[in-house]
C-alpha positions as CSV (number, residue, x, y, z in Angstrom):
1,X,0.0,0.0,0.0
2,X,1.4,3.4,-0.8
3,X,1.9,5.9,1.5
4,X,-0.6,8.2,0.3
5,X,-3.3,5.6,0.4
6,X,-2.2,4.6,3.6
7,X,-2.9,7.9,5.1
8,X,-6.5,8.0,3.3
9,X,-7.1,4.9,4.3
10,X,-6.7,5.9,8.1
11,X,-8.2,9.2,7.7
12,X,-9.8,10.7,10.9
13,X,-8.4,7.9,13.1
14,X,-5.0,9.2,15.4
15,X,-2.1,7.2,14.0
16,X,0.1,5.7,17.2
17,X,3.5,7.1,17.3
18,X,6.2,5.5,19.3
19,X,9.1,8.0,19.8
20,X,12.4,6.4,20.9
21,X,15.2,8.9,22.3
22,X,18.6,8.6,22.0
23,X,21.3,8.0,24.1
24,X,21.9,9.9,27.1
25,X,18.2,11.7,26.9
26,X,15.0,10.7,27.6
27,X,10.5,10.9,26.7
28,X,11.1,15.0,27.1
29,X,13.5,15.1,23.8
30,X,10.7,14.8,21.8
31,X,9.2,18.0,23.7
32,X,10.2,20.3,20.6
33,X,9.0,18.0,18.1
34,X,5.1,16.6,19.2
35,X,3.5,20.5,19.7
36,X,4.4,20.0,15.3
37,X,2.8,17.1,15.3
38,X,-1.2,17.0,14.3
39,X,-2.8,16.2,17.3
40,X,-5.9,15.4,15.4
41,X,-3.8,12.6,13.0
42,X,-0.9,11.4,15.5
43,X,-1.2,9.9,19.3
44,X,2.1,9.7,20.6
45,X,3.6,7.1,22.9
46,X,6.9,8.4,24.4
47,X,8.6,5.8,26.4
48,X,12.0,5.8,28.8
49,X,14.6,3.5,27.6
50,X,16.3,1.4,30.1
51,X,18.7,2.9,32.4
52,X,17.2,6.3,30.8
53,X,14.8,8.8,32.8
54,X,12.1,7.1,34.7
55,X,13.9,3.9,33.9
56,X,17.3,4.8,35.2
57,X,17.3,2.0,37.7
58,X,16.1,-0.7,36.0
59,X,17.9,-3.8,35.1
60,X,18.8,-5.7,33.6
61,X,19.5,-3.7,30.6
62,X,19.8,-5.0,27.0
63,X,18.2,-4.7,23.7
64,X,16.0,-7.3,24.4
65,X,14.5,-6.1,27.1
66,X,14.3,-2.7,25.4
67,X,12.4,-4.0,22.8
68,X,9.8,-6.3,25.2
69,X,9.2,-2.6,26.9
70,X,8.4,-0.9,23.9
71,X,6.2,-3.6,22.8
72,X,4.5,-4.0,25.9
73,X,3.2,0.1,25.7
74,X,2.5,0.0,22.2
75,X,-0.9,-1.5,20.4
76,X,-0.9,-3.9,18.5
77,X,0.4,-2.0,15.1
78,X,1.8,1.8,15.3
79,X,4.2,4.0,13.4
80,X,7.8,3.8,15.3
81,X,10.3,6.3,15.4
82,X,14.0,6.2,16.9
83,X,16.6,8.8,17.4
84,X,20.3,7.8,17.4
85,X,20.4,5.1,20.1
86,X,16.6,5.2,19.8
87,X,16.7,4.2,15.9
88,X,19.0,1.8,16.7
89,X,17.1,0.1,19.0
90,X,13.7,0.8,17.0
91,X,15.7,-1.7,14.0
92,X,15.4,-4.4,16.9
93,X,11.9,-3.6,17.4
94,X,11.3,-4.1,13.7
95,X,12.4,-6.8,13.1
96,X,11.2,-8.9,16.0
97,X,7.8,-7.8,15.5
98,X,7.5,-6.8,11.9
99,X,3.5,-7.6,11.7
100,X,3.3,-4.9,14.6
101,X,4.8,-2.1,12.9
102,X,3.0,-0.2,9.9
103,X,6.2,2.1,9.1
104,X,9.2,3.2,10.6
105,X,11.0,6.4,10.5
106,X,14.9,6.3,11.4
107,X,16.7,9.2,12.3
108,X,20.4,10.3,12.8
109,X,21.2,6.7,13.4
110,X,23.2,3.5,12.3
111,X,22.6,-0.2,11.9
112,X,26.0,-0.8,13.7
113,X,29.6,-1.7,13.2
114,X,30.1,-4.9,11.0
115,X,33.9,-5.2,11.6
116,X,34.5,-7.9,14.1
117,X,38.0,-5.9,15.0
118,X,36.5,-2.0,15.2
119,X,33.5,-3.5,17.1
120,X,35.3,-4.9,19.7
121,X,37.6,-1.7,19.4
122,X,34.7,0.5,20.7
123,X,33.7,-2.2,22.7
124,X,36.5,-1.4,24.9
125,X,36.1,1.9,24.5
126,X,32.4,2.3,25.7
127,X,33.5,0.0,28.4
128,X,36.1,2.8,29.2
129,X,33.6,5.4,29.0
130,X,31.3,3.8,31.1
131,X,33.6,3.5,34.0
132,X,34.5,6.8,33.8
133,X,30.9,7.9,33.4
134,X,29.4,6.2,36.5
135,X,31.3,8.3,38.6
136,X,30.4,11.6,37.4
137,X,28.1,13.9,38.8
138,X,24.8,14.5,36.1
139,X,26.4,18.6,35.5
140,X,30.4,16.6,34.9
141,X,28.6,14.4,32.6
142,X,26.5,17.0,30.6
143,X,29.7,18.4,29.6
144,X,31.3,15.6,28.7
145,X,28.6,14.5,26.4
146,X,28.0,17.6,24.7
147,X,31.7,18.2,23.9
148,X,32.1,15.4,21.6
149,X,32.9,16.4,17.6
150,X,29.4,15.2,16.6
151,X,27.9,17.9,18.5
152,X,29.9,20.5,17.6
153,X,27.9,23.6,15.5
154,X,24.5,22.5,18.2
155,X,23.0,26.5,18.5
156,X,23.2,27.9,21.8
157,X,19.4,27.9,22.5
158,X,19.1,23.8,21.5
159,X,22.3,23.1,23.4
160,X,20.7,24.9,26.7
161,X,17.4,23.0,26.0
162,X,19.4,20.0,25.2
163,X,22.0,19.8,28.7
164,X,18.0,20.4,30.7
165,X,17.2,17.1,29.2
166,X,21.0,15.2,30.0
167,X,20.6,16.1,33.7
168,X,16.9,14.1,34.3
169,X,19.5,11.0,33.7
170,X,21.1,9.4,36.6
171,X,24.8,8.8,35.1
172,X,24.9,5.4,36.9
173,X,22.2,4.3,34.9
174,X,23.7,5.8,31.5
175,X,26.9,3.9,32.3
176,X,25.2,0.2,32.4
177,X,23.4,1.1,29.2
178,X,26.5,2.4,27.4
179,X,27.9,-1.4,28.3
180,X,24.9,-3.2,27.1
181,X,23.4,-1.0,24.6
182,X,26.2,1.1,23.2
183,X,27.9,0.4,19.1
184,X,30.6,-1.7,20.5
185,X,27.5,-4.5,22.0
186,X,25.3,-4.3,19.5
187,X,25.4,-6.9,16.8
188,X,25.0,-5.1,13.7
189,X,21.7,-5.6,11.5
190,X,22.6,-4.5,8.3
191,X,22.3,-7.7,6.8
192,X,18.8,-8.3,8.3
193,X,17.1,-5.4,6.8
194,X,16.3,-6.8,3.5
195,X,13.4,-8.7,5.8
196,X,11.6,-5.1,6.5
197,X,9.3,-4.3,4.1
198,X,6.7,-1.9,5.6
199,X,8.0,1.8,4.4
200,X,10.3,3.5,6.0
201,X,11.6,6.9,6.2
202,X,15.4,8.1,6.7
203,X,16.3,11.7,8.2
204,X,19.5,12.6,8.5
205,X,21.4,16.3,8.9
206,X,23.6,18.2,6.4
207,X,26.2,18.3,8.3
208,X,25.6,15.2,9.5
209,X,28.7,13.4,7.8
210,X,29.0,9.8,9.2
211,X,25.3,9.1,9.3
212,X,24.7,10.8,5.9
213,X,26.8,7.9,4.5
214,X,24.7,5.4,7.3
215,X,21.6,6.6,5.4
216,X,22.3,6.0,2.1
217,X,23.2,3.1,2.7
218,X,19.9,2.1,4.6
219,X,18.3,3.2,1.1
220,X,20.6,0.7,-0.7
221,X,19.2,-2.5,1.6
222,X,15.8,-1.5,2.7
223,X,12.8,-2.3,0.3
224,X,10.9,0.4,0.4
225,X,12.5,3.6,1.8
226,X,12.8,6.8,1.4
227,X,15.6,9.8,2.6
228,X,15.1,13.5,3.8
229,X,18.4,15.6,4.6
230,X,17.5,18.7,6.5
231,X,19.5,20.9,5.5
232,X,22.1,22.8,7.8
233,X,21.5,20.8,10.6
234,X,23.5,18.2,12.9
235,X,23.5,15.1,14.2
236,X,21.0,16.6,17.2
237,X,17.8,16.5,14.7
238,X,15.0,16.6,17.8
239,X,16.6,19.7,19.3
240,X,18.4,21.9,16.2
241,X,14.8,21.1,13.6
242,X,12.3,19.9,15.5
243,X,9.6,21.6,12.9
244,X,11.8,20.3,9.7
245,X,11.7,16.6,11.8
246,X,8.2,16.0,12.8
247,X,7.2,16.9,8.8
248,X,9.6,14.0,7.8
249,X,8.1,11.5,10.9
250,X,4.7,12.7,9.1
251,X,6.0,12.1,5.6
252,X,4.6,15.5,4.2
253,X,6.3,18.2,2.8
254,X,8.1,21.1,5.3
């Protein structure tokens, strides 16, 4: 079914939205992007992550436990959308319950390191990170996190908005999920993605380098998918376009 019949089809009846954040954030990162959202055409379901926001304590933590959670709050079919971490495990979501999921919209995000020698590289070095990490205070951690390259160019206004979001995270639970959940743990799905054949959407930013090259690829092995670049932005899409994003997760126009 096309897109544009799909929507017809479903007209006047709220389409479920699953927003997955990303790493280090939590259900409020989406705060910029749902008031863009037509509350007449789109119920959102914004869920905490493990070892994320209101699920900063639980345990254990692992992608398959993230993706029983997200499951267990969704209905039986809904729209899913992932940021980052959050795409990453939305993939997992998809394809363990690809009869649940009517399309999927991937953002800023990767399906993981194929290498067996880089992965166990970062492997070590989220390992690292996460020792370090656990100790930190939530301020110490904030600005650790948003002085990493990837980040660099986020505007002053999105990076204030964005640090208010890092400190609801307890870092201790951060630091478990960066062992379980982070690119060095994660078994990379790139292979798999033939199998999803709802439509999906991929949104990356312009300056985006590393995951503009992730999403064309995606476009290469996914059956039915489509890319939007926003232009001039980063990798922090929910924060630096939150208006340019939630057209994309709607698949209309800007």
């Amino acid at each position: 079914m096309s897109r544009v019949s799909l929507t017809e089809k479903n007209a006047g009846v709220p389409e479920t939205l699953v927003l997955l954040h990303g790493f280090a954030g939590t259900h409020r990162a989406w705060d910029l992007v749902v008031p863009e959202l037509d509350r007449e055409r789109y119920r959102p379901i914004l869920p905490d992550l493990r070892g994320h926001g209101t699920k900063g304590t639980v345990r254990a933590i692992c992608f398959d436990d993230c993706v029983r959670d997200v499951l267990a709050q969704a209905p039986e079919r809904f729209a899913l959308c992932g940021y980052s971490f959050g795409g990453r495990v939305a993939q997992h979501v998809a394809l363990q319950a690809p009869g649940r999921v009517t399309r999927l919209v991937l953002v800023s995000t990767s399906g993981g390191l194929e290498d067996p020698a880089e992965r166990a590289a970062r492997r070590a070095e989220d390992e690292a990170l996460a020792d370090e990490v656990a100790g930190m205070s939530g301020e110490r951690f904030a600005d650790r996190w948003q002085a990493q390259p990837v980040f660099a160019g986020t505007p002053p206004e999105a990076a204030r908005w964005w640090r208010a979001d890092l400190l609801r995270n307890d870092p201790r639970g951060l630091a478990e999920a960066l062992r379980t959940l982070g690119p060095g743990a994660m078994e990379p799905v790139w292979s798999r993605l033939a199998a999803l054949t709802m439509p999906v959407t991929v949104v990356v930013g312009e300056r985006d380098a590393k995951f503009l090259a992730h999403a064309r690829r995606y476009l290469e092995l996914l059956p039915d998918a489509r890319l939007v670049v926003i232009p001039g932005a980063g990798h922090g899409l929910p924060r630096e376009a939150p208006a340019e994003l939630a057209a994309a997760i709607a698949d209309r126009p800007a």
